[in-house]
Residue, then its C-alpha position, 0 to 999 in steps of 0.5 A: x891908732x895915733x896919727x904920727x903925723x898930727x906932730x907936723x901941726x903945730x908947724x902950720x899957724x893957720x891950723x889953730x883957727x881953720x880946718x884947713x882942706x884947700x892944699x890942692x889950691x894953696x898948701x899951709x904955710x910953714x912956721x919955717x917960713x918965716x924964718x927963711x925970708x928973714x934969712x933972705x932979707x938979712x942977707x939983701x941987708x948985710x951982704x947987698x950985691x955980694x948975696x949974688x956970689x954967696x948963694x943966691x945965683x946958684x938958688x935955681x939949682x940947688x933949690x932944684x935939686x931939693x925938689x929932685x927928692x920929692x919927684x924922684x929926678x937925678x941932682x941937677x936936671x930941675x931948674x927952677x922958674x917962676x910958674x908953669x906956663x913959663x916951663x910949658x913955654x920954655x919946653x915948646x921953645x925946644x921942639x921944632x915941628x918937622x913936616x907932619x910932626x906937628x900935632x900936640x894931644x892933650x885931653x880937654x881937662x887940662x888945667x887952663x893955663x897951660x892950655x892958653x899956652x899951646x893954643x897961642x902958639x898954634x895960632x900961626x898954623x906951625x901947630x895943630x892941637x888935638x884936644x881929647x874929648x872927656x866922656x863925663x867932665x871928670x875922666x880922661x879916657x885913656x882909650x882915646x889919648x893913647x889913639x891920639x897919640x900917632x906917628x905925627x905927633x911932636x908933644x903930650x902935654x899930661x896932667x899927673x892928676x886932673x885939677x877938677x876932680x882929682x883923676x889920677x891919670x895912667x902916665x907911665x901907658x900914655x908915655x909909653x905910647x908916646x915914645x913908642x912913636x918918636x914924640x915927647x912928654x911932658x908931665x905936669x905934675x902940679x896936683x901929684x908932687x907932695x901927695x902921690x909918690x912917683x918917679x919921673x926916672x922910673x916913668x921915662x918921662x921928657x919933661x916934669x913941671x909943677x909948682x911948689x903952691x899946693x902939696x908942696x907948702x912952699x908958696x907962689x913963684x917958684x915953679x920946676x921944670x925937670x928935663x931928662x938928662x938925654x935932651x939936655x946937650x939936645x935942646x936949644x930953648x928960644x925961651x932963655x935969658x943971660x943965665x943960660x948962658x955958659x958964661x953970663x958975666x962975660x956979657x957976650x954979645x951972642x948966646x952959647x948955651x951953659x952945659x946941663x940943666x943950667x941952659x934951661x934956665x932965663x933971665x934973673x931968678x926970683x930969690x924971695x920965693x925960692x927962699x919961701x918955697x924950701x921949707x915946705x920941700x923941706x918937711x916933705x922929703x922929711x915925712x916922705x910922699x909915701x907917708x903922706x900918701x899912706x894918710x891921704x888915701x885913708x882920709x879921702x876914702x873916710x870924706x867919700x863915706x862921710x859923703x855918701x852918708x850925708x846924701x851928697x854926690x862925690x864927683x871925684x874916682x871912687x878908686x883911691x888908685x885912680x884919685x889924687x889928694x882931693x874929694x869933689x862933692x857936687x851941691x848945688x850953687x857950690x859957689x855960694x855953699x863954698x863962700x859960706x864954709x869958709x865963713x865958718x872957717x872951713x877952708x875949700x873952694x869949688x870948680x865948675x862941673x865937679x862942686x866943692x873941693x876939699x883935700x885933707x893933707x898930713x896935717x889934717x885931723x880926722x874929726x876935721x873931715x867930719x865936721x867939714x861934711x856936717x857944716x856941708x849938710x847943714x848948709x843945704x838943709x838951711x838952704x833947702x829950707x829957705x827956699x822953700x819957706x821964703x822962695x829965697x836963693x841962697 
């Protein structure tokens, strides 16, 4: 059958020369882009500081509201940042611990940054931080995060798909759980958006955050930050700035907060990745996540067989229910295996504990799976050889 959504290639440049299996990292940059931040250095030429007026203040929001589509959120409850561990500490700027209701359970594979960001502010003792155990270094056990969740804890920060393997977390149990005993959640959806389809209306999760750098296509520098429309008369963030305010060109000496999602929002925007980042949202909400993940499952299920065939060790769920957009395949000195597939132009990366990572996307051909997994084994039999022959490491 004819792949539909092969017409989408020629919209991505770096396609004619690379097999390009790395969107989980950075997605491929849109022809539109271009255009976009011609547009934006256009409007800083010819309009100057009257841009601020015609477009570029409200750019937070309305960028925001395209990024609504893709996550399943109401217009006006995104707001738009620059990364994730800027919107994980503006959510933690919102939440006061209250006596014993201090606890934040999160499982030990999350992804770093975000980690750096609950652990610095657990060090003067306000926190206490219950990191759940992975029983293999690829899974997070359900059993144990919903044990985790207890009647002291104020937040659940979750990865929708864990960044090492590609394990699709159970967010809807895990929020469940969560408010069932009066504590937050917040989703982190970095690894899901653009490739798993899903809600953050229909999960009832508190707070979504993500970035636009992989699935998305739209580029470093423009993070989101969803807040349920419930919290946002509630919350009072200390991470702010003059655009949260309800009236920031009256240059108050004191804050009052703006109404709605605007009182999530800090100091001054920035334009050129918001401008880079909507063409990528673009081509998303005009394929549709279901579409893309309708592909996405067919072809990591075809690269888990290729896998198999060749001999190699495929790190990443079997189920394509439990799996995100990405295949892990363990090799030995992944490092120096990756280094030498993007040598010859096929374009992955690795994570310690997992192997090489490769993530076919909507533009992605099927005979690029095989001849990514044939240069694979290739590799290793080179290797296998050299040292064997020479005693050489590769």
């Amino acid at each position: 059958m004819a792949d539909e959504l092969l017409k989408w290639r020629a919209e991505f440049p770096i396609l004619e020369r690379a097999v390009y299996l790395i969107s989980h990292s950075l997605g491929a940059m849109p022809r539109a882009t271009y255009e976009s931040l011609h547009e934006y250095a256009d409007m800083w030429a010819t309009r100057g500081v009257r841009a601020w007026a015609e477009g570029w203040w409200e750019m937070p929001l309305t960028v925001g509201d395209e990024v609504a589509r893709i996550i399943g959120a109401p217009a006006q409850t995104v707001a738009m940042h620059q990364n994730v561990s800027v919107c994980q500490s503006l959510i933690l700027s919102c939440v006061e611990p209250q006596g014993r209701r201090n606890k934040i359970v999160y499982s030990e594979l999350e992804f770093p940054s975000v980690m750096y960001v609950y652990e610095a502010h657990a060090r003067d003792g306000r926190y206490r931080i219950e990191r759940v155990p992975s029983d293999d270094g690829i899974t997070a056990p359900l059993d144990k995060m919903l044990a985790a969740i207890d009647e002291e804890t104020l937040l659940v920060p979750l990865s929708h798909v864990l960044f090492k393997s590609a394990y699709l977390q159970d967010a809807r149990a895990i929020t469940e759980r969560a408010h069932e005993v009066g504590a937050l959640v917040v989703l982190d959806t970095y690894q899901s958006a653009g490739t798993v389809p899903f809600s953050v209306t229909e999960l009832d999760v508190d707070f979504c955050t993500g970035g636009s750098v992989k699935w998305l296509c739209g580029g470093p520098g423009a993070g989101y930050l969803y807040v349920h429309p419930r919290l946002h008369a509630r919350l009072e963030p200390k991470v702010t700035g003059w655009m949260a305010h309800e009236a920031p060109f009256a240059f108050a000496d004191s804050l009052a907060y703006a109404p709605g999602i605007a009182r999530f929002l800090h100091g001054s925007p920035a334009i050129p990745a918001l401008y880079a980042a909507r063409s990528g949202y673009r081509v998303v909400n005009e394929i549709g996540v279901e579409q893309i993940r309708a592909k996405s499952v067919r072809q990591t299920s075809r690269l888990v067989e290729l896998a198999e065939e060749a001999g190699f060790d495929v790190t990443s769920p079997r189920d394509p229910a439990r799996r995100g957009g990405t295949i892990t395949v363990n090799v030995e000195h992944a490092g120096a295996v990756t280094r030498e597939l993007v040598r010859r132009e096929i374009i992955c990366d690795y994570r310690p504990g997992a192997g090489v990572r490769l993530s076919p996307h909507f533009y992605t051909k099927d005979e690029e799976l095989e001849l990514a997994v044939r240069e694979l084994r290739k590799i290793m039999d080179t290797r296998a050889y050299a040292t064997e022959a020479a005693g050489a490491a590769f």
